[in-house]
C-alpha positions as CSV (number, residue, x, y, z in Angstrom):
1,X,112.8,-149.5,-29.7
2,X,114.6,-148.6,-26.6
3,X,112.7,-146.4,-24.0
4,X,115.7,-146.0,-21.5
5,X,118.9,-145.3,-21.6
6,X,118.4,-142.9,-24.4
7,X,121.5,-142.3,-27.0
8,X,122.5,-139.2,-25.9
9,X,122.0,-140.8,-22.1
10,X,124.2,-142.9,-23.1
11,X,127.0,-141.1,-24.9
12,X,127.2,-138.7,-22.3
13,X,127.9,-141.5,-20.3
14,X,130.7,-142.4,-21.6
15,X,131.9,-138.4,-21.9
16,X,131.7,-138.4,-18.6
17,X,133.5,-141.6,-17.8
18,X,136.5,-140.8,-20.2
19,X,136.4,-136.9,-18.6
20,X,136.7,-138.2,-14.9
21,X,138.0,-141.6,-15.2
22,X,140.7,-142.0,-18.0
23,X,142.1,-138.1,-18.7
24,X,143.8,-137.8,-15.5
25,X,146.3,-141.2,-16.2
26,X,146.6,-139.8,-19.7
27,X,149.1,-137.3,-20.6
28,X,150.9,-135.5,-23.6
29,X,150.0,-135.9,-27.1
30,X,147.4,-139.1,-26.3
31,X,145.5,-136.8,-23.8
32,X,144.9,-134.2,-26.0
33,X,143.4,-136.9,-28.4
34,X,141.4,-137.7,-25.6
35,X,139.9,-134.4,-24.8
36,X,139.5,-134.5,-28.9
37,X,137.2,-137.2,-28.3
38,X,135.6,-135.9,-25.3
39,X,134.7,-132.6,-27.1
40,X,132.8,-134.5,-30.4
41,X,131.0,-136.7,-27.7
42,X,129.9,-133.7,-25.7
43,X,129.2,-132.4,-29.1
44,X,126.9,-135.0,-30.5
45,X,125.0,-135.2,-27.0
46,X,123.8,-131.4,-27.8
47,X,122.8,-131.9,-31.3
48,X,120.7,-135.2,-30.1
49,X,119.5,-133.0,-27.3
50,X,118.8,-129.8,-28.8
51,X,118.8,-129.9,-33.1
52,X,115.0,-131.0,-33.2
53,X,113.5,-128.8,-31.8
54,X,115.7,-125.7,-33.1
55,X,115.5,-127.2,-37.0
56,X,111.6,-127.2,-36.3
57,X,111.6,-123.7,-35.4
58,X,114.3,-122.7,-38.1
59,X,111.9,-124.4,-40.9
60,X,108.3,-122.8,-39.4
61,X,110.7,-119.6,-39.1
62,X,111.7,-120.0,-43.2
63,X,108.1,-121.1,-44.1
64,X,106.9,-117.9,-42.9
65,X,109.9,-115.4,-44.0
66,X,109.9,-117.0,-47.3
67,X,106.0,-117.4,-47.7
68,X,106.5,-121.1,-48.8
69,X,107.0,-124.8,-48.0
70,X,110.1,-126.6,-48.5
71,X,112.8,-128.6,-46.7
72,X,115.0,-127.3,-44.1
73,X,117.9,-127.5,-46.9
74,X,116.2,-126.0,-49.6
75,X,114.5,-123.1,-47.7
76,X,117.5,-122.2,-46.6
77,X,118.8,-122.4,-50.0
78,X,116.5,-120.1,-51.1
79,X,117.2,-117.2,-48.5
80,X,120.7,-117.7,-48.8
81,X,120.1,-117.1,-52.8
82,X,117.8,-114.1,-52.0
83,X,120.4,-112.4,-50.0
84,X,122.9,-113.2,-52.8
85,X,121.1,-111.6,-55.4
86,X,119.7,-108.8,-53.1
87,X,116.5,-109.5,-53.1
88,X,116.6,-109.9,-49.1
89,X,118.9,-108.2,-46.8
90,X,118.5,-107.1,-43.1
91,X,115.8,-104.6,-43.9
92,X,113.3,-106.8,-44.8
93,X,111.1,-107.5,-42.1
94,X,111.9,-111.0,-40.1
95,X,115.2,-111.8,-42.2
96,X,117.5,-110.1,-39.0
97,X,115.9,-111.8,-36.4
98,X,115.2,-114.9,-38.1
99,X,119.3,-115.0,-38.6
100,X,119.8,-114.2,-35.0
101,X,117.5,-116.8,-33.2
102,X,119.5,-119.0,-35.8
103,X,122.9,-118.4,-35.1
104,X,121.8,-119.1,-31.3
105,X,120.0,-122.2,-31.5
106,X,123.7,-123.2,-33.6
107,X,126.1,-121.6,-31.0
108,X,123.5,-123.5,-28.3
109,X,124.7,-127.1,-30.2
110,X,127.9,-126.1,-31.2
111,X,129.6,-123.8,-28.8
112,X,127.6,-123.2,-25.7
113,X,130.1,-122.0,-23.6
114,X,131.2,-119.2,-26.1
115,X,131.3,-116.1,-24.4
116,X,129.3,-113.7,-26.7
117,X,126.5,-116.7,-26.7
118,X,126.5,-117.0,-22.8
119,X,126.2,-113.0,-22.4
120,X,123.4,-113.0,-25.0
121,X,121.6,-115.8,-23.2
122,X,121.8,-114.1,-20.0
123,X,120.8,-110.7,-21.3
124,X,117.5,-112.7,-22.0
């Protein structure tokens, strides 16, 4: 195994090159390609960054709400089938914050510079 550069190291690399280096002699259709391309490495550089640690608090989060152990995908199966059927909603005690510390950690990967995610991130 490689210690240094790391993957997302290196992707961002390249995101960076391609931003700085290649967009401005690029223009029309082929430069919004580009900036396509840009955005999904930028994109993948978060979830390397930032999905471990937020799926390992989403499942210890689950395990606890739902009082049982599981996978990431089937825990959240089983809430999402719970809140189908009613036997959860936003009453019940974690299931509203769990969602919201969720939907964070996502927009965190995702869409970081949304502005309803920056202004709750700030408020913090």
């Amino acid at each position: 195994m490689q210690d240094e550069p790391r993957p997302d190291e290196l992707i961002k690399a390249v995101a960076d090159f391609l931003r700085d280096q290649i967009v401005p002699q690029i223009s029309g259709h082929a430069a919004f390609k580009l900036r396509v391309g840009i955005n999904a490495l930028d994109l993948v550089t978060r979830q390397l960054a930032l999905s471990a640690d937020s799926d390992a608090e989403e499942l210890a989060s689950l395990k606890t709400l739902l009082g049982k152990d599981g996978s990431l995908v089937d825990l959240n199966s089983e809430l999402a089938e719970r809140i189908a059927s009613g036997a959860v909603d936003l009453s019940t005690p974690g299931v509203k914050d769990h969602l919201w510390r969720t939907t964070l950690a996502k927009l965190a990967v995702d869409q970081p510079n949304y502005a309803s995610y920056r202004r709750e991130v700030e408020q913090k």
